[in-house]
N, CA, C and O atoms as a DFTB+ gen file, in Angstrom:
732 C
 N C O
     1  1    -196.639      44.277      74.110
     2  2    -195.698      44.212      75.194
     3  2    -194.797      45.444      75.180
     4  3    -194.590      46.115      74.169
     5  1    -194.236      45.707      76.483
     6  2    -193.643      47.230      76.414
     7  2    -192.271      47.004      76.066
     8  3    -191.998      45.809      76.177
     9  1    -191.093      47.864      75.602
    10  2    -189.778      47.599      75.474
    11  2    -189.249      47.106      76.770
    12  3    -188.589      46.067      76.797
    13  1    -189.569      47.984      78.160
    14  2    -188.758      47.511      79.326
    15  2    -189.138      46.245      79.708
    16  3    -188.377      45.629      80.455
    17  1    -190.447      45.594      79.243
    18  2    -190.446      44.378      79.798
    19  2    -190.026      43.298      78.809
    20  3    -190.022      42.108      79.124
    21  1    -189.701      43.707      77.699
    22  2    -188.999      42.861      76.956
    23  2    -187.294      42.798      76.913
    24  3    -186.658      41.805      76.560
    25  1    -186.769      43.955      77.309
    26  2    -185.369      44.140      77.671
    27  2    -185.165      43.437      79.263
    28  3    -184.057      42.961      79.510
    29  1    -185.986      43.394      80.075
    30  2    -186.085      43.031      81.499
    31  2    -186.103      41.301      81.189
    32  3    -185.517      40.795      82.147
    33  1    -186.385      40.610      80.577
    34  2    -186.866      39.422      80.424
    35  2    -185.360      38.755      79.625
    36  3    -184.826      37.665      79.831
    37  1    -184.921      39.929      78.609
    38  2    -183.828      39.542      77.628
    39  2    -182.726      39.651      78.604
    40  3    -182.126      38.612      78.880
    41  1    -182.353      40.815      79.198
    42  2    -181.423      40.703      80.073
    43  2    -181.035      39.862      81.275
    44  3    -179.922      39.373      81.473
    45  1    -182.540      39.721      82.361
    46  2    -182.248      38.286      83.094
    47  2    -181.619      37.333      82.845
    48  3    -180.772      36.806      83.566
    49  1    -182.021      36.955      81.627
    50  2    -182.231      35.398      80.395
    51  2    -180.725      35.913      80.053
    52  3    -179.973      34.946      80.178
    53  1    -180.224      36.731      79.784
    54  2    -178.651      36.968      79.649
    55  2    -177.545      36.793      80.693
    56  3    -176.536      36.096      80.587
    57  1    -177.991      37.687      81.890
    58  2    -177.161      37.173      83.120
    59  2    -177.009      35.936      83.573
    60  3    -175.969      35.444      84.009
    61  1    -178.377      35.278      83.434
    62  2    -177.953      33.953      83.769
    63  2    -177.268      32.894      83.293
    64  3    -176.776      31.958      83.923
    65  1    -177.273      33.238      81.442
    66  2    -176.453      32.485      80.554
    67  2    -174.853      32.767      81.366
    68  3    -174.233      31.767      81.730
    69  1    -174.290      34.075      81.598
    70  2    -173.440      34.511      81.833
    71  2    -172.689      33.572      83.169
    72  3    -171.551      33.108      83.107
    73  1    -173.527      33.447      84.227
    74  2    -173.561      32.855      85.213
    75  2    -173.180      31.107      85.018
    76  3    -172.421      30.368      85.647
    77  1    -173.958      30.906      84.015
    78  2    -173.400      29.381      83.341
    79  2    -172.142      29.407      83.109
    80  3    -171.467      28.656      83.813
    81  1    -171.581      30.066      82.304
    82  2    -170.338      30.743      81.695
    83  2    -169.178      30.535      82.670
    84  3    -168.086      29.984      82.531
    85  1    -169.764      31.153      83.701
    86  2    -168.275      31.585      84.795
    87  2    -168.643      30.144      85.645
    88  3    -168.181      29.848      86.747
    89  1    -169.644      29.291      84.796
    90  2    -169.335      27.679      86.111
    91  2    -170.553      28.197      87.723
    92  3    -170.676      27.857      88.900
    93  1    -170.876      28.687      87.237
    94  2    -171.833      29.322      88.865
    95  2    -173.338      28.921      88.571
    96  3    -173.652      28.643      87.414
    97  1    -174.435      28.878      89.762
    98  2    -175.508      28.427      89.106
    99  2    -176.382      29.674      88.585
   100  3    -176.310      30.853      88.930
   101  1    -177.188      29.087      87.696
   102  2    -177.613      30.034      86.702
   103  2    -178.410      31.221      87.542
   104  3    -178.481      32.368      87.100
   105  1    -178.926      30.868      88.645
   106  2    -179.789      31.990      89.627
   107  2    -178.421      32.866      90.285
   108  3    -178.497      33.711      91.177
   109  1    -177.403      32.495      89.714
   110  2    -176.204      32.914      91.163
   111  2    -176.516      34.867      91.275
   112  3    -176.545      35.340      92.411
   113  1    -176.686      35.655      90.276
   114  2    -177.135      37.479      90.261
   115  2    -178.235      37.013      91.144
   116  3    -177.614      36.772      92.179
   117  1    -179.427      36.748      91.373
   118  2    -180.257      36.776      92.113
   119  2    -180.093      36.169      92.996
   120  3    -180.851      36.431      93.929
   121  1    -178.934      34.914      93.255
   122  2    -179.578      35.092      94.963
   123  2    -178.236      36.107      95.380
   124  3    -178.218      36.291      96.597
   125  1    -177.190      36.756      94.703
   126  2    -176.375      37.705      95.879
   127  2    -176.982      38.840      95.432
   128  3    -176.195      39.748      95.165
   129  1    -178.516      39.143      95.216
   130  2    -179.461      40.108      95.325
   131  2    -179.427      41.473      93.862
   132  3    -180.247      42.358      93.616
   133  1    -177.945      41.057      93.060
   134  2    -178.323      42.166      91.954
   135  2    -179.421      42.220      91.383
   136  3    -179.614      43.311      90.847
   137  1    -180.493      41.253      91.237
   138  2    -181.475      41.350      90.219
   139  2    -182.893      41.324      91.399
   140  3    -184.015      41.053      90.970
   141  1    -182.748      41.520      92.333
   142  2    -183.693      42.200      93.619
   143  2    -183.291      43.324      93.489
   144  3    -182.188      43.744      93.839
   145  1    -184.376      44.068      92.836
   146  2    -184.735      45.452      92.856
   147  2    -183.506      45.778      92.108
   148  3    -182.513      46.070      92.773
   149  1    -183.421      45.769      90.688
   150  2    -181.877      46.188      90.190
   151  2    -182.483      47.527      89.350
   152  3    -183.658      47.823      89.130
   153  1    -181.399      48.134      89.014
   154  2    -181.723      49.440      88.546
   155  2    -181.388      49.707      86.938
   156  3    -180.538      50.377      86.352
   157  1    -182.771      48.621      86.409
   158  2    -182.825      49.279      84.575
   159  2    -183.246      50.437      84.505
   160  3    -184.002      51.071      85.240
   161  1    -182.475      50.815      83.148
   162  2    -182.781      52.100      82.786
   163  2    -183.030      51.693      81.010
   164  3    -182.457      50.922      80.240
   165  1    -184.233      52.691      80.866
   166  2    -184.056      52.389      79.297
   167  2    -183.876      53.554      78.902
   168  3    -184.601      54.370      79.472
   169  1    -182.855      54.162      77.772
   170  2    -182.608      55.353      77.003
   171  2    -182.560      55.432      75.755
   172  3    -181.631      54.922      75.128
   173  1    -183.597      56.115      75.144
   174  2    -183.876      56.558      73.476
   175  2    -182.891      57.583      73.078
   176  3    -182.702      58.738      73.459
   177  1    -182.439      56.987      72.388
   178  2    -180.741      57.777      72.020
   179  2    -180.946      58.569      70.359
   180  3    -181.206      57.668      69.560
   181  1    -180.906      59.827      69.715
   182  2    -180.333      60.047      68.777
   183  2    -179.426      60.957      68.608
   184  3    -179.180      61.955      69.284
   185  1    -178.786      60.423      67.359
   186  2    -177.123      61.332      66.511
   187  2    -177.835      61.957      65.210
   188  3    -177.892      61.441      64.094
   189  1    -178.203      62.818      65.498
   190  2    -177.862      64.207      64.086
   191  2    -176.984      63.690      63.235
   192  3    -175.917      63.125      63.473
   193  1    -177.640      63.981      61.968
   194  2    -176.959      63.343      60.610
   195  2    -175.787      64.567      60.876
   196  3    -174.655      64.402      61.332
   197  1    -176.373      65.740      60.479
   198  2    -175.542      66.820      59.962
   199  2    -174.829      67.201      61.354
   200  3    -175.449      67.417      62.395
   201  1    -173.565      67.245      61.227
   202  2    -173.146      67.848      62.860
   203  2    -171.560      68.424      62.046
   204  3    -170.408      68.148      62.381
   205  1    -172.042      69.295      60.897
   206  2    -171.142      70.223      60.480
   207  2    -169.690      69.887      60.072
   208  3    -169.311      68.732      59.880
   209  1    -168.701      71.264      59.922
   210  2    -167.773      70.566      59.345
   211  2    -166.897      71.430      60.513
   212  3    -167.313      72.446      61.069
   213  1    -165.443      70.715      60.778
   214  2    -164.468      71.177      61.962
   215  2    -163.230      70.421      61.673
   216  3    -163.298      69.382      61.016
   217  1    -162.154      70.851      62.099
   218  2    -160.684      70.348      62.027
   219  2    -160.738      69.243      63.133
   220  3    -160.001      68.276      62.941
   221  1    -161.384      69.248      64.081
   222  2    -161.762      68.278      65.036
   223  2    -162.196      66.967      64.709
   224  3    -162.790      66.673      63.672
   225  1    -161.851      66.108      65.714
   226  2    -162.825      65.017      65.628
   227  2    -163.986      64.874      66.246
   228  3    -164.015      64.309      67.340
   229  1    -164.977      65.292      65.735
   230  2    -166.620      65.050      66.149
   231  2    -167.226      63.765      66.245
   232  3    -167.324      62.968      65.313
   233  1    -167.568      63.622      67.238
   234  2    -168.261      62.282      67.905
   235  2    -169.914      62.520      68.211
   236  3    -170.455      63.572      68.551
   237  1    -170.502      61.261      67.990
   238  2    -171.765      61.379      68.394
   239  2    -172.007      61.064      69.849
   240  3    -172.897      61.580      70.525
   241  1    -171.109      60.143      70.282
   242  2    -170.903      60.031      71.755
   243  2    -169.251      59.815      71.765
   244  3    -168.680      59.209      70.858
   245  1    -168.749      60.232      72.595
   246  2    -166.763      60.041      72.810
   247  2    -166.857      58.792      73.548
   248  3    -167.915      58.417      74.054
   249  1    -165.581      58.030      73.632
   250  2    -165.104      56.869      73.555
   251  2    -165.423      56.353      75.227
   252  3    -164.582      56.822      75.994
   253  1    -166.372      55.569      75.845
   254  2    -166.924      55.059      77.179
   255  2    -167.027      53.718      77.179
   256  3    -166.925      53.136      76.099
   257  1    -167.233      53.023      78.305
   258  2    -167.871      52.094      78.608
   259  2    -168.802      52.148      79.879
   260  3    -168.673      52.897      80.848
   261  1    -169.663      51.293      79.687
   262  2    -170.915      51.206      80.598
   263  2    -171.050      50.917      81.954
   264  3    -171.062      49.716      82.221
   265  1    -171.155      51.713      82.898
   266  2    -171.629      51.323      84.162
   267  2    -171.588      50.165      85.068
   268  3    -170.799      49.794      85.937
   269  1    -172.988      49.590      84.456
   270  2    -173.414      48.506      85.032
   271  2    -173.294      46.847      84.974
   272  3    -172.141      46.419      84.917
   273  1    -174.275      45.959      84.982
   274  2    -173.589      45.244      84.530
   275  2    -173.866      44.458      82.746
   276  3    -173.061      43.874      82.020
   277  1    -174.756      44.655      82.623
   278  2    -175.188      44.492      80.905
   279  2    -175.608      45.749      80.110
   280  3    -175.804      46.796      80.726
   281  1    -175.677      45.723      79.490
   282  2    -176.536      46.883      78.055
   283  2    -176.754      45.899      77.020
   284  3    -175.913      45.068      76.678
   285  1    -177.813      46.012      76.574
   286  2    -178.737      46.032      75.830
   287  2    -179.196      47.368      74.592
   288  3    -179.799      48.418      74.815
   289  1    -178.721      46.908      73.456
   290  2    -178.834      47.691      72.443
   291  2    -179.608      47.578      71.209
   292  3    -179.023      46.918      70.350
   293  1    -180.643      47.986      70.905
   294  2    -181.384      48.204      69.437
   295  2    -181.078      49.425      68.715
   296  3    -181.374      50.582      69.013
   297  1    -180.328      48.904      67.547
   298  2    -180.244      50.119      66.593
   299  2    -181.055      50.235      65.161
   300  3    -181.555      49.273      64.577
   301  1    -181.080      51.329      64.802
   302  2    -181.974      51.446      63.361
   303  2    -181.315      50.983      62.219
   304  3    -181.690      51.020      61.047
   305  1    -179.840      50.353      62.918
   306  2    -179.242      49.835      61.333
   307  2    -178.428      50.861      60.697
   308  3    -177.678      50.383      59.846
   309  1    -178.340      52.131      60.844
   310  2    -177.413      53.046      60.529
   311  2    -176.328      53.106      61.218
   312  3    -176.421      53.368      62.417
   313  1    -174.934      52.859      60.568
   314  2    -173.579      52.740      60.658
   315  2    -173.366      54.023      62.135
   316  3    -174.143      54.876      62.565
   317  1    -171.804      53.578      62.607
   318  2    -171.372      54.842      63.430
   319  2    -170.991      53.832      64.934
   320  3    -170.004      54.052      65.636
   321  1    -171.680      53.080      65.118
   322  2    -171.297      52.270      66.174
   323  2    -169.970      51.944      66.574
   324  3    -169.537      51.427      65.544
   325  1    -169.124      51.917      67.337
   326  2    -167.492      51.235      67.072
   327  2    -167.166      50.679      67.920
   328  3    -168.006      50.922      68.787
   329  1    -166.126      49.740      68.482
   330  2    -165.986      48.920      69.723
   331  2    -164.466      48.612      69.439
   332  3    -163.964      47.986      68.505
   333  1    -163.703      49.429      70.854
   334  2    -162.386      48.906      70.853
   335  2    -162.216      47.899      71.716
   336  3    -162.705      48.008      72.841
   337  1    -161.424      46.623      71.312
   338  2    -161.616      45.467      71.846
   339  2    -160.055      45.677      73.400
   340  3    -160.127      45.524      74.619
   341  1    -159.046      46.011      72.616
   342  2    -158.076      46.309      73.665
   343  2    -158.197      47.893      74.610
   344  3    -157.323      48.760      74.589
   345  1    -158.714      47.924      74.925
   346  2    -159.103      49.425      75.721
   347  2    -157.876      50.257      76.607
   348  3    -157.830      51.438      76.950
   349  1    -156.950      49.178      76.816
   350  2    -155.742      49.920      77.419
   351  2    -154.792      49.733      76.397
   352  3    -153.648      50.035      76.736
   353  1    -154.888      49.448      75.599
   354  2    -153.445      49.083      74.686
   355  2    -153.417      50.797      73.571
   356  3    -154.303      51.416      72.982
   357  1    -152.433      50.935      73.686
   358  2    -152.334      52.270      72.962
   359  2    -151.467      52.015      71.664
   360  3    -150.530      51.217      71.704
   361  1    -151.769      52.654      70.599
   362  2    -153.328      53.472      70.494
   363  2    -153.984      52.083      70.058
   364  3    -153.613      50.950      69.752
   365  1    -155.585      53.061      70.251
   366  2    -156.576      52.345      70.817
   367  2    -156.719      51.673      68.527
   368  3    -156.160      52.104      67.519
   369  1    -157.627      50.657      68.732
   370  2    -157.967      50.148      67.352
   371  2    -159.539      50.233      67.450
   372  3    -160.049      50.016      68.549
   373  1    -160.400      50.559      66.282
   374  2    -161.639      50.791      66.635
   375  2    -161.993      50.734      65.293
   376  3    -161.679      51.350      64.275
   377  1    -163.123      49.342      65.730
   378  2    -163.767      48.356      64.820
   379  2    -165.006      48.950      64.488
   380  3    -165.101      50.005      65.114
   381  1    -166.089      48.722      63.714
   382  2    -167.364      49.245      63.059
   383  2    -168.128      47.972      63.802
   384  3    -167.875      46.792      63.556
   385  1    -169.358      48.558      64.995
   386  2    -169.850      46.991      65.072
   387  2    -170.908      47.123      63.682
   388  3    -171.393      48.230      63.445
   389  1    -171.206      46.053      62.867
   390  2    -171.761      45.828      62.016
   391  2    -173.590      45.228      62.523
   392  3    -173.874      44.239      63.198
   393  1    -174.428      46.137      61.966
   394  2    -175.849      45.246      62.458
   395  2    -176.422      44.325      62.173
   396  3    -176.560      44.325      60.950
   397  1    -176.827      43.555      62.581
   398  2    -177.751      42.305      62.452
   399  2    -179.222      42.618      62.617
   400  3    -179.769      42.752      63.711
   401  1    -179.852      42.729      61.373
   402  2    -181.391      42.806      62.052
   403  2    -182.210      41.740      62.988
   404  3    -181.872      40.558      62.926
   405  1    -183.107      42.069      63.713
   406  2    -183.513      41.103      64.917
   407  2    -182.644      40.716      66.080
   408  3    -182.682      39.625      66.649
   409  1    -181.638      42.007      66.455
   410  2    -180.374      41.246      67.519
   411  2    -180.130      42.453      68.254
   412  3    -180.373      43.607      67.901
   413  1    -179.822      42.205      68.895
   414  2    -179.477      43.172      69.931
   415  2    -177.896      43.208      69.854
   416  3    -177.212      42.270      69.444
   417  1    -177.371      44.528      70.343
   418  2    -175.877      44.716      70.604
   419  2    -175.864      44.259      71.875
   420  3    -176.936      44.444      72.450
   421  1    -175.009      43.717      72.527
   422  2    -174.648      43.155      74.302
   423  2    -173.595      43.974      74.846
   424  3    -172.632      43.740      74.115
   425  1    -173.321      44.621      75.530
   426  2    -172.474      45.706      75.904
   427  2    -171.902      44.829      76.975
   428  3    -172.730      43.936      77.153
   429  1    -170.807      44.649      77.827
   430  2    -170.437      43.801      79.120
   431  2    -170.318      45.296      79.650
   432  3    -169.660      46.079      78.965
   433  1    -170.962      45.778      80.923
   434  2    -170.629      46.664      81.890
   435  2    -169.255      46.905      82.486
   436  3    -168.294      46.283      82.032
   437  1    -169.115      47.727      83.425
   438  2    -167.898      48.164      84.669
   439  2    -167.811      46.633      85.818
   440  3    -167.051      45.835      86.367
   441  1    -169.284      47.047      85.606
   442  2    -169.616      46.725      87.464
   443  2    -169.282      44.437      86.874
   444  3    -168.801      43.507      87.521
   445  1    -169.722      44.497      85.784
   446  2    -169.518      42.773      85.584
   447  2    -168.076      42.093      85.490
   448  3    -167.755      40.965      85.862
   449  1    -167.179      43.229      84.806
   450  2    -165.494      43.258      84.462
   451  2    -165.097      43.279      85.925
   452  3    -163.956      42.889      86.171
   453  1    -165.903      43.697      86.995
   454  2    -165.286      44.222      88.845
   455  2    -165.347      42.243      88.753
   456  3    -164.379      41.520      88.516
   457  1    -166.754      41.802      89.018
   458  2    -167.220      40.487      89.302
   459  2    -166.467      39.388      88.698
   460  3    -166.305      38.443      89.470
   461  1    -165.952      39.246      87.510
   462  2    -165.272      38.322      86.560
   463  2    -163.689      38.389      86.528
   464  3    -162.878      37.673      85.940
   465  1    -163.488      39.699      87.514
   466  2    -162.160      40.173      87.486
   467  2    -161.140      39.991      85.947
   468  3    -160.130      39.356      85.644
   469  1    -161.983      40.851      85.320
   470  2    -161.404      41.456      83.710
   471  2    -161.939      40.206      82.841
   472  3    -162.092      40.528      81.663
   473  1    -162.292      38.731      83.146
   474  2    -162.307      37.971      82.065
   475  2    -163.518      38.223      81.264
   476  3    -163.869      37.611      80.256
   477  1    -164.140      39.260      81.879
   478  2    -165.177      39.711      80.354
   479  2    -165.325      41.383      80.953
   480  3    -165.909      41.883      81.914
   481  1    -164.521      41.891      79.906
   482  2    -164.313      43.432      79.759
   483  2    -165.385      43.556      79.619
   484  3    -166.281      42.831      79.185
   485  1    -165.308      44.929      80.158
   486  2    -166.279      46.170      79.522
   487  2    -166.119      46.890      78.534
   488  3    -164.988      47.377      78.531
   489  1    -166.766      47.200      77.641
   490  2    -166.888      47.201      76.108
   491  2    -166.607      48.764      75.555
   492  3    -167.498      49.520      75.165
   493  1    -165.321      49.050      75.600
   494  2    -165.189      50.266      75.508
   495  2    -166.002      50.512      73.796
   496  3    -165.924      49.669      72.902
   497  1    -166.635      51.650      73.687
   498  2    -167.406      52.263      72.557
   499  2    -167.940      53.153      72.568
   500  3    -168.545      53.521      73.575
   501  1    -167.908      54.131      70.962
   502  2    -168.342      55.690      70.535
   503  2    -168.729      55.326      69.961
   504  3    -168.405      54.197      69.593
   505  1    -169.908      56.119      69.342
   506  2    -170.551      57.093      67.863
   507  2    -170.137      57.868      67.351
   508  3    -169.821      58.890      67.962
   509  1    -169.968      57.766      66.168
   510  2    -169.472      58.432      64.600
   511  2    -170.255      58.830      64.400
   512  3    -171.347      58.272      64.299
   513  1    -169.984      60.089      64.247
   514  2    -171.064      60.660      62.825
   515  2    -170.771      60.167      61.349
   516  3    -169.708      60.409      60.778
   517  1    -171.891      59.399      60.743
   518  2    -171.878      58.918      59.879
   519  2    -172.366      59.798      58.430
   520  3    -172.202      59.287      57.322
   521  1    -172.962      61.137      58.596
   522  2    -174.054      61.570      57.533
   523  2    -175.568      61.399      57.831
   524  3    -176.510      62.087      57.437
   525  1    -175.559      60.483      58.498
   526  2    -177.657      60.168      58.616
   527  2    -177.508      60.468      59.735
   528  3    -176.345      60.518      60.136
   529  1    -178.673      60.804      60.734
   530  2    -179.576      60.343      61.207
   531  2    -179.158      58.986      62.171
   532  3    -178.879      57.984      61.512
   533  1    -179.101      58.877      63.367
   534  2    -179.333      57.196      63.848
   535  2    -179.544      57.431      65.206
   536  3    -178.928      58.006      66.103
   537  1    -181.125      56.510      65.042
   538  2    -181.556      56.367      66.532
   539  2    -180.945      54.736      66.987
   540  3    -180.439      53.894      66.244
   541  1    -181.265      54.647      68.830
   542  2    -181.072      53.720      69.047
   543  2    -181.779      53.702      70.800
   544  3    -181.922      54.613      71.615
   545  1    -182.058      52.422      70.851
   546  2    -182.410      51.837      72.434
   547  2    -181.376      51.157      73.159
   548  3    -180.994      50.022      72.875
   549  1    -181.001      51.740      73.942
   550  2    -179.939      51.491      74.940
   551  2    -180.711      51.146      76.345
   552  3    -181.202      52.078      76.982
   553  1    -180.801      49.976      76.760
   554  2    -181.301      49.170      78.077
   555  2    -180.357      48.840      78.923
   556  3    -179.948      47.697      78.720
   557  1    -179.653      49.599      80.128
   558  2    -178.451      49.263      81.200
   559  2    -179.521      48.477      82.526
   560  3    -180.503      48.986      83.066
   561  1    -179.054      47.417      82.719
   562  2    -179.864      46.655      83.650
   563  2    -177.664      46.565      84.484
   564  3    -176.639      45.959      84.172
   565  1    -178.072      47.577      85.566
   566  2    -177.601      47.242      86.782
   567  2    -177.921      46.883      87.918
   568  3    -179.092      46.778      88.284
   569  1    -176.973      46.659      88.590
   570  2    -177.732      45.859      89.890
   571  2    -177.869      46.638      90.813
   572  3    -177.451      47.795      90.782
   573  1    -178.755      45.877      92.217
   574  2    -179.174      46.522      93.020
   575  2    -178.330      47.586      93.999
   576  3    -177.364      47.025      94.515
   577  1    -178.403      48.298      94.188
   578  2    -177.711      49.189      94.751
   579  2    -177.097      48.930      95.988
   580  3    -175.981      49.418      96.171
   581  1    -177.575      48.307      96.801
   582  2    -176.927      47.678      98.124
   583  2    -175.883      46.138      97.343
   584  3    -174.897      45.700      97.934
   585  1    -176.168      45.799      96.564
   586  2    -175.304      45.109      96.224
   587  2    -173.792      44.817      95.745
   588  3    -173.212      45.018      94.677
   589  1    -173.387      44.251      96.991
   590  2    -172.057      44.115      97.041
   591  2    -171.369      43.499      95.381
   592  3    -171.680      42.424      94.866
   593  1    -170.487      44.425      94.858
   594  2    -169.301      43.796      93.401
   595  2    -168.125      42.757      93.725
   596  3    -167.063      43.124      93.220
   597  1    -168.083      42.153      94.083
   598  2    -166.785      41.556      94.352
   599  2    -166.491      40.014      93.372
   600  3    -167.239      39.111      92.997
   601  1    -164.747      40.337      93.185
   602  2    -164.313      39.389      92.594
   603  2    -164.829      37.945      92.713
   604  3    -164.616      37.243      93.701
   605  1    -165.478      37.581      91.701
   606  2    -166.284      35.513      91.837
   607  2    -164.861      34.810      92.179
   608  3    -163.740      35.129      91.781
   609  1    -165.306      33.626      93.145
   610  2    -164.279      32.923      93.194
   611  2    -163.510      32.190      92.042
   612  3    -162.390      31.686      91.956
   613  1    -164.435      32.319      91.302
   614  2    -164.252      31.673      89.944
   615  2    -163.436      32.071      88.940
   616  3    -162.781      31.471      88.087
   617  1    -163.648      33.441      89.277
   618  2    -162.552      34.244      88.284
   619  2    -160.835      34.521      89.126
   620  3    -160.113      35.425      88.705
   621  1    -160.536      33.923      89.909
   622  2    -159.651      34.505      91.012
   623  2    -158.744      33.092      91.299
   624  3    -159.210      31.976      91.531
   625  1    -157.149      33.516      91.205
   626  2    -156.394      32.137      91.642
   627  2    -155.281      32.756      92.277
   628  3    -155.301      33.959      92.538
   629  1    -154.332      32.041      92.541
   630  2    -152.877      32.642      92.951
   631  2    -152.224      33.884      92.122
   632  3    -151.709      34.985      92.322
   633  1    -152.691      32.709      90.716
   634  2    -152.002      33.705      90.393
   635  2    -152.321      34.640      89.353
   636  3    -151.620      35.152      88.480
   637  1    -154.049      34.793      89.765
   638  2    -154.571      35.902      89.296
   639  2    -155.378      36.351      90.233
   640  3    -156.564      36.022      90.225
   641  1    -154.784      37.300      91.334
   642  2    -155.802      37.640      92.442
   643  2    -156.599      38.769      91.985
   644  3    -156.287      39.571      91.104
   645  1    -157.653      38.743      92.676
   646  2    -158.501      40.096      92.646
   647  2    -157.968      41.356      92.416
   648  3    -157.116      41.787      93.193
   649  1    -158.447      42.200      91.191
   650  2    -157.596      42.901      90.692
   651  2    -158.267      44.552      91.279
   652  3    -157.574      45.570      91.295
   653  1    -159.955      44.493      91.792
   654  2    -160.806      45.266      92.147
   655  2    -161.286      44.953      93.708
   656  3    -161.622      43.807      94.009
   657  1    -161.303      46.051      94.705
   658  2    -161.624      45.924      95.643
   659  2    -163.495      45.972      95.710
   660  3    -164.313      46.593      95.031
   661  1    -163.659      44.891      96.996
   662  2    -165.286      45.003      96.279
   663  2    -166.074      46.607      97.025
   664  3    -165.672      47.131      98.064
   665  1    -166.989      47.014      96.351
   666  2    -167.730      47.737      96.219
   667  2    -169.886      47.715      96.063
   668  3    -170.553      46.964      95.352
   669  1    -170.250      48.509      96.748
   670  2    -171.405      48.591      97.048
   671  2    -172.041      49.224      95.346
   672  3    -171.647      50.355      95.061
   673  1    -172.906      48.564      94.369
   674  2    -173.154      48.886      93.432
   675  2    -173.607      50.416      93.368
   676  3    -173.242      50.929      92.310
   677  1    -174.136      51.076      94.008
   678  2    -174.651      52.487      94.778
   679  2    -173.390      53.447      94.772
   680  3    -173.282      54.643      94.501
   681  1    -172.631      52.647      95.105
   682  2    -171.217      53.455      95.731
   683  2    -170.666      53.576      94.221
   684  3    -170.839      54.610      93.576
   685  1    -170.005      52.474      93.708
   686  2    -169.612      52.754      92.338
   687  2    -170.268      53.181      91.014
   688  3    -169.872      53.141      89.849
   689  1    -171.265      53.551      91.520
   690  2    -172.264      54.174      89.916
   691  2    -172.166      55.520      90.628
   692  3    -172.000      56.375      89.758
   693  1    -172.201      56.130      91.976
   694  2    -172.470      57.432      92.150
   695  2    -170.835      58.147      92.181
   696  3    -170.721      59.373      92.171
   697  1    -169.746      57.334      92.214
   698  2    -168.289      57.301      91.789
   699  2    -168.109      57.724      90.376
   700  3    -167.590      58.809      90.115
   701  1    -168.567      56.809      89.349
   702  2    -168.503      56.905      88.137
   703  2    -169.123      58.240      87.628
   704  3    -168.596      59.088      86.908
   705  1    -170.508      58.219      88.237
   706  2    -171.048      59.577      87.991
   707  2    -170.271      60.921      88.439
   708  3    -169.979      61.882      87.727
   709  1    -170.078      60.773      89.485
   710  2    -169.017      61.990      89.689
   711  2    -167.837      62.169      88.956
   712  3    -167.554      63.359      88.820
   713  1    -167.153      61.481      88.504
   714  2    -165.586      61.221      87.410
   715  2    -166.248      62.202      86.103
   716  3    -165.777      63.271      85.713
   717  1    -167.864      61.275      85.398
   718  2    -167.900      61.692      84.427
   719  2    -168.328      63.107      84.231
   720  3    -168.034      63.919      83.354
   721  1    -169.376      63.216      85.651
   722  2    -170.453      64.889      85.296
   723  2    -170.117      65.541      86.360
   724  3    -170.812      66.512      86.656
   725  1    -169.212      65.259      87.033
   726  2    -168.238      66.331      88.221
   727  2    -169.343      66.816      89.024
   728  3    -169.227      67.994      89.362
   729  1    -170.630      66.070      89.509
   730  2    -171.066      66.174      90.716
   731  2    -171.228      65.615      92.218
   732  3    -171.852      66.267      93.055
C-alpha cells in the first residue's frame, strides 16, 4: 500500500473523529465539501545532523504552524521536534514532542482553529538541530479549495462570537503563502 493512501484513509478516519468531538455528524467535512477533492500533500522532510557552529539560533525549520486543516506526521524517532502549546503568550515555552513508535504526530491546522473558532489551536512548532540526521513524513490534508472556513455553530455563543471571518480555503492558503514566500 502507498503512504498517500494510507495517510488519506488515516486522516479522513481523523476528521471525522474530530467532527464527533465538536457534537456534529461524523460525515459533517464531507458533506460542506472539504474532503471533495481536498488538497493532500505529502512531504519527505530532512534536517542535517551537522549545521555548524554560530552565535545564532539555528533551526531546522523556525517556529510555524500549518495551513490546513490536519497534518499528519511520521518521524524516524530522532529528537528536535518542539510544540509551543500557548502560541501568543510571551515568551513563548517550547516542549520536546517525545516519539512513540507506530504513531503518528497530529498537527491541528490554521484553516481547523478558523472552523472551531480557537477551541482546537493550531499547533505552533520548529526543528532543532539535534546532532543527527532526522528524516520525517509530513501529510497536510487540506480542504477543498472552493471550500468555504467558517466559524461551526458549535463552537460560537454570545459570548464567544466568531473570532475569524469566513474564507474560501483557496483564498486563505494563497494568503498564507504570500505572508510566508512574498509571492
Amino acid at each position: 500500500m502507498a503512504f498517500d493512501y494510507i495517510f488519506r484513509i488515516a486522516g479522513k478516519k481523523l476528521i471525522s473523529l474530530i467532527a464527533l468531538a465538536l457534537n456534529l455528524d461524523e460525515n459533517f467535512f464531507e458533506k460542506v465539501g472539504a474532503l471533495n477533492d481536498p488538497l493532500p500533500f505529502l512531504r519527505l522532510l530532512h534536517y542535517p545532523g551537522d549545521v555548524g557552529f554560530s552565535d545564532e539560533e539555528i533551526y531546522g525549520a523556525s517556529a510555524h504552524s500549518d495551513y490546513g486543516m490536519i497534518t499528519l506526521l511520521m518521524t524516524d524517532g530522532v529528537d528536535g521536534l518542539q510544540i509551543c502549546r500557548e502560541k501568543f503568550k510571551q515568551p513563548q515555552v517550547w516542549e520536546d514532542v517525545l516519539h512513540i513508535n507506530d504513531a503518528f504526530v497530529v498537527n491541528i491546522g490554521d484553516m481547523m482553529e478558523r472552523w472551531t473558532n480557537m477551541l482546537f489551536r493550531s499547533t505552533l512548532h520548529r526543528v532543532m538541530p539535534t546532532g543527527q540526521e532526522r528524516y520525517s513524513v509530513a501529510f497536510f490534508l487540506d480542504p477543498n479549495q472552493e471550500c468555504v472556513v467558517e466559524c461551526l455553530e458549535s463552537c460560537s455563543s454570545n459570548s464567544a462570537p466568531p473570532r475569524f471571518s469566513p474564507i474560501r480555503s483557496g483564498d486563505y492558503l494563497k494568503e498564507r503563502l504570500k505572508l510566508t514566500y512574498g509571492t
